[in-house]
N, C-alpha and C positions, 0 to 999 in steps of 0.2 A: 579504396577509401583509407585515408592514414587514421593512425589511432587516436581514442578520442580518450583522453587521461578523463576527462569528468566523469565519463560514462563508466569504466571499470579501471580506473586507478585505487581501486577499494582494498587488494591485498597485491602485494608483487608474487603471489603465487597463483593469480587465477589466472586459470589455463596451462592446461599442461604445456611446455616447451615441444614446440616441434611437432604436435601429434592434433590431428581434426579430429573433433569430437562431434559423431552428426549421429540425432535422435532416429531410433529403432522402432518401426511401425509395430502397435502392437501386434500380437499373433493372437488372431479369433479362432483359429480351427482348435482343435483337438480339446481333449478335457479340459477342467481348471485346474491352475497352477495354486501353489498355496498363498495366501493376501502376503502383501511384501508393505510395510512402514504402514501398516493401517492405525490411524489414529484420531484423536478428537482434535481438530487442528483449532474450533475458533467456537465459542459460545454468544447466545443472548438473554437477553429475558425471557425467550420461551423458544429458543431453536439450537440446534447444535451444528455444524457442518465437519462430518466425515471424511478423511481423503485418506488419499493411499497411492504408490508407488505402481501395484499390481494388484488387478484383484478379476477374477472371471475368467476368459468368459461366460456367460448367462447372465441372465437374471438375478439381481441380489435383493431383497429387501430389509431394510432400517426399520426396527422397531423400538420403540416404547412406549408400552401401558397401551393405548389406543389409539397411539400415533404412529405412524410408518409412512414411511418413501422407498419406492421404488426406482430402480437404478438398472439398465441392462450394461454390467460393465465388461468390456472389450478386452480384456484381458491386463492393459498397460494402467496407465494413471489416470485417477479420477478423484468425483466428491461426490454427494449428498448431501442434505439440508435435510431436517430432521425437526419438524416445527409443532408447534401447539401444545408445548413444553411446563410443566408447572415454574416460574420463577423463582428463583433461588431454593434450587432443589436438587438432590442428586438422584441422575436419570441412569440404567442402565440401560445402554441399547445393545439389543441382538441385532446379529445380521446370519440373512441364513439363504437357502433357494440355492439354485444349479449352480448358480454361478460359485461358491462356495468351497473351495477343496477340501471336505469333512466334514468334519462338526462344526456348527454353527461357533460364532467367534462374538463375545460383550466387551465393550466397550463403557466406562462410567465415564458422563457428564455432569459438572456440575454448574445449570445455569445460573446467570445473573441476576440478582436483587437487584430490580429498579428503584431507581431515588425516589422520595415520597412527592406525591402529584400527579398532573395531568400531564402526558408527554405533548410537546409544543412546538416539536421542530423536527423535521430529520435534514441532517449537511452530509452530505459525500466527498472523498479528497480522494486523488489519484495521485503518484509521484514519480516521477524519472519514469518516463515513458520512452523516452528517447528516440521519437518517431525518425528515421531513416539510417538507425544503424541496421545493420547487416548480421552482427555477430554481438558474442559476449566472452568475458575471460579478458584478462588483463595481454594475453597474446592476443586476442581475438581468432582463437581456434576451435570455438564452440559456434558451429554454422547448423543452418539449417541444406541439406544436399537430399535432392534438387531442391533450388531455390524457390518458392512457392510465390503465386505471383502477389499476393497481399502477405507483407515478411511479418514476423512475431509482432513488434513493437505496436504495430496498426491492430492485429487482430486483436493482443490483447488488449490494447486503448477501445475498439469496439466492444465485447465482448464483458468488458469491466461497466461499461457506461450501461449495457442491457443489463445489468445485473443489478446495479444500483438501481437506478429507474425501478426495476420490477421491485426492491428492495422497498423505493416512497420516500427517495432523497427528493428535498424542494430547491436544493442548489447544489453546484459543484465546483469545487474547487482544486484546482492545479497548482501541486505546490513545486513548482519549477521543473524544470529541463526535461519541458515536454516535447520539445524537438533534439536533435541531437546538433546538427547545423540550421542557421536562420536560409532558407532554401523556400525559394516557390512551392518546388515538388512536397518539401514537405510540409509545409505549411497546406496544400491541398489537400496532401493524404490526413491529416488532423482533420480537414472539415469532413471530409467524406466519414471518415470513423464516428464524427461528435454528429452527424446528422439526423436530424430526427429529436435530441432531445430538445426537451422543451425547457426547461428552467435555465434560469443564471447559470454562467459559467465563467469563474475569474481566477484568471492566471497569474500566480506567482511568479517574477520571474527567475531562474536559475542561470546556475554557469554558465550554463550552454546556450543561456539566451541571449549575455551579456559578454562572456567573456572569448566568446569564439568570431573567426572570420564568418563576416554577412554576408550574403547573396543580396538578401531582402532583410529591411527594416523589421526586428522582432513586433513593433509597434504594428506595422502596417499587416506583417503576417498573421497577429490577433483578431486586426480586424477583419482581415478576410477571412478569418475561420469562424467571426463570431464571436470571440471574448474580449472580455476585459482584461487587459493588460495593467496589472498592479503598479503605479508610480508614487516611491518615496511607503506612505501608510495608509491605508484606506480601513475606514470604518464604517461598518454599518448594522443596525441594529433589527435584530430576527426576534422574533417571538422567543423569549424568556433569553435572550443573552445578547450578548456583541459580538460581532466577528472581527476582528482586527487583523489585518492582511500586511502584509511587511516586505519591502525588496531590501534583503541582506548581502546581496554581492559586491562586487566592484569589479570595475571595468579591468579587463587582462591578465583574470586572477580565478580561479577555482577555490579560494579561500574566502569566508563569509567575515562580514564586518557588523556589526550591533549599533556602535559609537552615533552614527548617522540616522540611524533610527530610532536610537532607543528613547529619548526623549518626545515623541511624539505617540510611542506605545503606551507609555506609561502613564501619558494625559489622555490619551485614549480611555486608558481603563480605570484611570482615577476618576474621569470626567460621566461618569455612569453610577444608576444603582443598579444595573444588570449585573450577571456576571460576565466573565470574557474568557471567547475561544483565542486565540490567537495562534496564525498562521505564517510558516519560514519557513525558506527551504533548506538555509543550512541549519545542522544541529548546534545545540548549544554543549561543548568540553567540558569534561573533568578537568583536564591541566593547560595548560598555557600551549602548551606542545603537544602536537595529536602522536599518540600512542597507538594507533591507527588508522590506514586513508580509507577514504581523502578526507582531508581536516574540513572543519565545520568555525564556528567561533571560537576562540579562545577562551580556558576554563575561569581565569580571573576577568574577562569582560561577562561572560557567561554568569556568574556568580555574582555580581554586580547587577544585573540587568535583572537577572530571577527576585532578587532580595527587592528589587525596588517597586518590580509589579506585586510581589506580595505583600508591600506595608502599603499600598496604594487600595490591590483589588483582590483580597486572597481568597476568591472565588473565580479563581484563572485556572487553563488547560491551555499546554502550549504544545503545539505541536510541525515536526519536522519530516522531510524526506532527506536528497541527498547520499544516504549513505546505503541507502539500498538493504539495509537490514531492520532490524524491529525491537525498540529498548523502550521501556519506560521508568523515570525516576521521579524523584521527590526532592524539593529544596524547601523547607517549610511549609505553606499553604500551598505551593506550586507545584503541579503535574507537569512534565513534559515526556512528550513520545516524541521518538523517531518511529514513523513507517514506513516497509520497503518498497520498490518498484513492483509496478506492473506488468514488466516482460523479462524476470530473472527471480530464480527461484527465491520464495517460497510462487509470488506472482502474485498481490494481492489489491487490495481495494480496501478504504477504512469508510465505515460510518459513524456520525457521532448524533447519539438522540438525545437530546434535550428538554428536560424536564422543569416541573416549577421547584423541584428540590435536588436537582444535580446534571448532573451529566450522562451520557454512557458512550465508551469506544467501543466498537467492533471493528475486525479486522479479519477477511473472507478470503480464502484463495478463488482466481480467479478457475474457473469450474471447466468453462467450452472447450472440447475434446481436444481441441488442438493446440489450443495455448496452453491445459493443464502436460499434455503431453509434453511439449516444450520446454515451460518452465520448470515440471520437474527433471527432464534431462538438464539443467543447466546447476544441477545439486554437484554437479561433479566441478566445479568449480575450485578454484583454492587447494587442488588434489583431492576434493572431495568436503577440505573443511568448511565450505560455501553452507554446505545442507546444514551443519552445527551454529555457523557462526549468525547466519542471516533471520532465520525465523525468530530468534529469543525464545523466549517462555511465555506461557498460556497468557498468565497473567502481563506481560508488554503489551501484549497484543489487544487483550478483551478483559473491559475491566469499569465497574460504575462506581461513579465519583461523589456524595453528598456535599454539593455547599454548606 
């Protein structure tokens, strides 16, 4: 398979030159080893989720105050969820049991203040999925050996979708380049992975939807999977907000365009007393010239575009994939995030809950044994700066917004 620049044209150092990097089965036998990057990776209004590099084997249990989860961790990488949390509040949690090498190890959380209200909604987004690659690293020498017969990309498109669902999202949304090639094959391996859930599911499209050679119609392959396939801007209105959905690409090009849409965003969000989510797959720049790949919008179309949805609807959240890593910023009334993919480290899944007085982002690594194993091997990325450069800060990630 030749390389796919959309898919990790993200830094010209990922992947080491020359050298296969294939994940290491944890080791269960013998004692525990001491916890390796244990930390608070992601918060909510009443839960926290736990992960780490290495932690066990045995038994570990998550405490605080009267809440605990229990976890039998395998020795390699995992998480926990840590629920029934007071709201905006700082939690310490222990963690302690066999699995353990010594003294028990705390952790400080500090959850979310939810906006004032009755919560109204929950939406799930997924991003660069890239069903039918094979590898990651801008060499592509981050492989999975022996090749397993359902590859990362799938498991963790399943695997994100059971988590959401059990999480009580009422839609999902695909914010582009959820195939890697427009292909039968993968356009079936998507239905197989999306089967079962039940809610809406509408796909943004990305580079790799538009700007790659076809097998099969991106159009036609939506529909045999089941979604909706986003044309030009689509709006539609959820309990306390708008969702406004946006195709940014252009044909032949892995660079996103605004120009074409942005006029129709903006009447979007002017044309409501709601407020408005709004959905892209590429990011919106700092500068005119990307300072990093793969480029997204340009910083003075970008600048333009933010400034207009906030004298129109400055009860706006805009959010992106694409870059496979995790930012959030601020342009006057306007939020915008990028969130990363779901089959390259950190590995994750975003919710956004919506209330009658704001918003809220969560952002979850994906958990099932196999994917977290995976995508935390793929930290080694960039010579390793992949694991610094891609997750951001707590707050990118997880973070509640009052209109």
């Amino acid at each position: 398979m030749p390389p796919h620049p959309g898919d990790n044209r993200i830094s010209a150092f990922v992947g080491s030159v020359g050298r296969r990097h294939v994940p290491r089965t944890p080791d269960t036998d013998g004692p525990p080893r001491s916890p390796r990057r244990l930390e608070v990776f992601s918060v909510g209004p009443d839960w926290a989720q736990i992960t780490w590099s290495a932690l066990g084997p045995g038994p570990v249990t998550c405490r605080s105050g009267d809440h605990s989860s229990v976890v039998d961790a395998d020795g390699g990488p995992g998480a926990a969820i840590v629920d029934g949390l007071t709201p905006g509040a700082r939690h310490r949690i222990e963690l302690s049991g066999e699995g353990m090498a010594g003294d028990p190890r705390t952790l400080d959380a500090t959850t979310l203040t939810p906006p004032p209200g009755e919560e109204l909604f929950r939406l799930a987004t997924v991003s660069d999925v890239h069903v039918g690659s094979t590898s990651t690293g801008y060499f592509h020498t981050i492989t999975e050996v022996p090749r397993p017969s359902e590859l990362h990309p799938v498991r963790c498109l399943r695997a994100a979708v059971h988590e959401l669902d059990a999480w009580g999202a009422e839609q999902l949304v695909v914010k582009g380049d959820l195939i890697d090639f427009s292909t039968e094959a993968n356009w079936a391996s998507v239905d197989r992975a999306l089967g079962g859930l039940r809610i809406p599911v509408d796909l943004i499209p990305g580079n790799h939807e538009t700007s790659k050679d076809w097998e099969m119609s991106p159009h036609a392959g939506a529909v045999q999977s089941g979604l909706h396939l986003v044309h030009g801007v689509q709006s539609l209105d959820r309990p306390g907000f708008r969702l406004v959905l946006a195709d940014t690409t252009r044909a032949g090009t892995d660079v996103g365009d605004i120009s074409g849409v942005a006029d129709r965003i903006v009447d979007a969000a002017a044309r409501t007393d709601l407020p408005v989510l709004i959905g892209l797959h590429h990011q919106l720049m700092r500068f005119r010239f990307p300072t990093y790949l793969p480029p997204g919008i340009p910083g003075p179309d970008a600048r333009r575009f933010l400034r207009r949805v906030g004298a129109e609807n400055p009860r706006a959240l805009i959010t992106s994939g694409h870059t496979h890593r995790h930012r959030r910023r601020d342009l006057g009334p306007v939020t915008f995030t990028e969130v990363g993919s779901t089959k390259d480290f950190p590995g994750t899944w975003a919710g956004y809950q919506v209330y009658e007085g704001g918003i809220v982002q969560v952002v979850r690594r994906i958990s099932e044994p196999s994917c977290i194993r995976w995508t935390d091997h793929t930290r080694r990325a960039a010579a390793g700066a992949w694991a610094f450069w891609s997750p951001g800060r707590l707050a990118d990630r997880c973070f509640a917004k009052t209109w």
